[in-house]
Residue, then its C-alpha position, 0 to 999 in steps of 0.5 A: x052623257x048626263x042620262x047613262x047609268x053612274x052618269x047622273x052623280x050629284x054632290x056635294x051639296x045641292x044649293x037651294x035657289x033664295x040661297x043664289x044670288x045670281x045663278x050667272x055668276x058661279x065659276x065653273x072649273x073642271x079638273x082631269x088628274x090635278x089638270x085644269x081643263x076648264x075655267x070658266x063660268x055659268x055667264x059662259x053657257x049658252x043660254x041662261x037658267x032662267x032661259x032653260x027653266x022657262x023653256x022646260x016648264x012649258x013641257x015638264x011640271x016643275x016641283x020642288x027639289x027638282x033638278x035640270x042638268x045641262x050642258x058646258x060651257x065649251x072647251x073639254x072633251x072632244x073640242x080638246x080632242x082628250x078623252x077619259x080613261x080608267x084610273x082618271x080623277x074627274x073634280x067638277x068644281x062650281x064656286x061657292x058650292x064644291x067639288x064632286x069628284x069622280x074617278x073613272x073605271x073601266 
């Protein structure tokens, strides 16, 4: 649900592209609580970034400063059978970038 309102949130730095070596290598961690509920990587997901940005740009005009959100790696949420609750913190964490952190209301 990256498209519902308060959804979308970005942070907290977005990292250019001449400064990613090589976008398959980012570890990607995913905390619920202080919970380690994911640990994996962008060499996880399903198909490469630059499978998608090819894909996309045959449909989208890409511009500068432009932003693709995709999917996850698998293993959180519903495949866990965890839902999120009010009160819950979330931290996404992508290696050599940081932590955004989330807490869920109600």
């Amino acid at each position: 649900g990256k498209w519902q309102a308060t959804f979308g949130r970005r942070g907290p730095c977005l990292l250019p592209a001449d400064e990613a070596a090589d976008p398959q290598q980012f570890p990607l961690r995913l905390r619920v609580n202080g919970e380690l509920e994911q640990d994996s990587s962008t060499a996880q997901m399903v198909f490469p970034v630059a499978a998608v940005i090819e894909f996309i740009s045959r449909f989208v005009t890409l511009s500068p400063g432009d932003v693709i959100s995709t999917g996850t790696p698998h293993g959180v949420g519903k495949a866990k059978g965890k839902f999120l609750r009010p009160g819950d913190l979330v931290e996404a964490e992508i290696g050599g970038i940081g932590i955004l952190a989330n807490p869920v209301v109600g």
